[in-house]
C-alpha positions as CSV (number, residue, x, y, z in Angstrom):
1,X,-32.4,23.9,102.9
2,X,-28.9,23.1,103.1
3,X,-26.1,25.1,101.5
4,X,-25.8,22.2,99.5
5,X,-28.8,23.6,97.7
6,X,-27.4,26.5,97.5
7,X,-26.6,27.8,93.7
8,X,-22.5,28.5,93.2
9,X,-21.1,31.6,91.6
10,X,-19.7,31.5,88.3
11,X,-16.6,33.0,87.1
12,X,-18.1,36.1,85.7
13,X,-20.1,36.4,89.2
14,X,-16.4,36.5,91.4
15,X,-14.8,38.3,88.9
16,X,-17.7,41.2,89.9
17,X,-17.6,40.4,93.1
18,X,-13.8,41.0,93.5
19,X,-13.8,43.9,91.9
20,X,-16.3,45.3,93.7
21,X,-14.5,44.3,96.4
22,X,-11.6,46.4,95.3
23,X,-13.2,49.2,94.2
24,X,-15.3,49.8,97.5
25,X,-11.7,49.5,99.2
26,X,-10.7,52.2,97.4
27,X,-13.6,54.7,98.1
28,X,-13.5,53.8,101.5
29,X,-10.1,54.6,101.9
30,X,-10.3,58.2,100.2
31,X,-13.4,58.5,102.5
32,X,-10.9,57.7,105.2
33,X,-8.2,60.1,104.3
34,X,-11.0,62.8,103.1
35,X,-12.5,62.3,106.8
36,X,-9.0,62.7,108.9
37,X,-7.7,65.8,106.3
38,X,-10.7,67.7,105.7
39,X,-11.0,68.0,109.8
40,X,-10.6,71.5,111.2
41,X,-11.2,73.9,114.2
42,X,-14.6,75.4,114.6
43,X,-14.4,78.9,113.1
44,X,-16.7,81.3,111.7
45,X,-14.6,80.2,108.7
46,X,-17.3,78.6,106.2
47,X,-14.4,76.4,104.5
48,X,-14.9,73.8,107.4
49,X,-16.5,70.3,106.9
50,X,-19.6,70.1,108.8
51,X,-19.2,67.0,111.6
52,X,-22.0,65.5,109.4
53,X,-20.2,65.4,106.2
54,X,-17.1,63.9,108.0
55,X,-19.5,61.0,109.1
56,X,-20.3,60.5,105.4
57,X,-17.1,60.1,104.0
58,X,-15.8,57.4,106.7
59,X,-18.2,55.7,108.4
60,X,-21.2,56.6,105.9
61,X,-19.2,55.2,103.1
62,X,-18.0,51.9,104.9
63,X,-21.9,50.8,105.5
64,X,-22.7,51.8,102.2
65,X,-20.0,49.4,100.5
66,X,-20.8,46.7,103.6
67,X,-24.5,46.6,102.9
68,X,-24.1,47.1,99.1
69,X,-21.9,44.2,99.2
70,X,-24.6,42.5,101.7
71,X,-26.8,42.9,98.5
72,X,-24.7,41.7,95.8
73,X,-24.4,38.2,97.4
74,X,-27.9,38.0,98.5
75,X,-29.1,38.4,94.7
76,X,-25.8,36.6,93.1
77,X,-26.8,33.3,95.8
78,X,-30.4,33.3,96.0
79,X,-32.4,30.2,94.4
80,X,-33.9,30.7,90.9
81,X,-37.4,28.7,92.0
């Protein structure tokens, strides 16, 4: 199969794409600055993050958009047969 083959994306199809694009930017980027802010000293002080939720807001958020966007092209290009 050649890419040739391949099914193109209509204009409904990038718009979606784009913006999901955007969006996932976005949430990535407040999971960023959530990450780096919301860091603290250890302290018997309960108002401190746990190390895991730091590793959801940055890192845990960027593979959710990558593999989210991994899925909308896989379903947006497959072959209708």
């Amino acid at each position: 199969m050649s890419f040739k083959d391949r099914p193109m994306l209509s204009t409904g199809k990038k718009i979606g794409c784009f913006a999901y694009i955007g969006i996932g930017t976005l949430v990535v980027l407040f999971g960023l600055i959530g990450s780096a802010l919301g860091d603290c000293a250890d302290t018997a002080d309960s108002s401190c993050k746990n190390n895991f939720a730091n590793f959801l807001l940055f890192p845990g958020s960027l593979l959710i958009v990558i593999f989210g966007g991994a899925l909308l092209l896989w379903v947006f290009t497959r072959s209708e047969s």
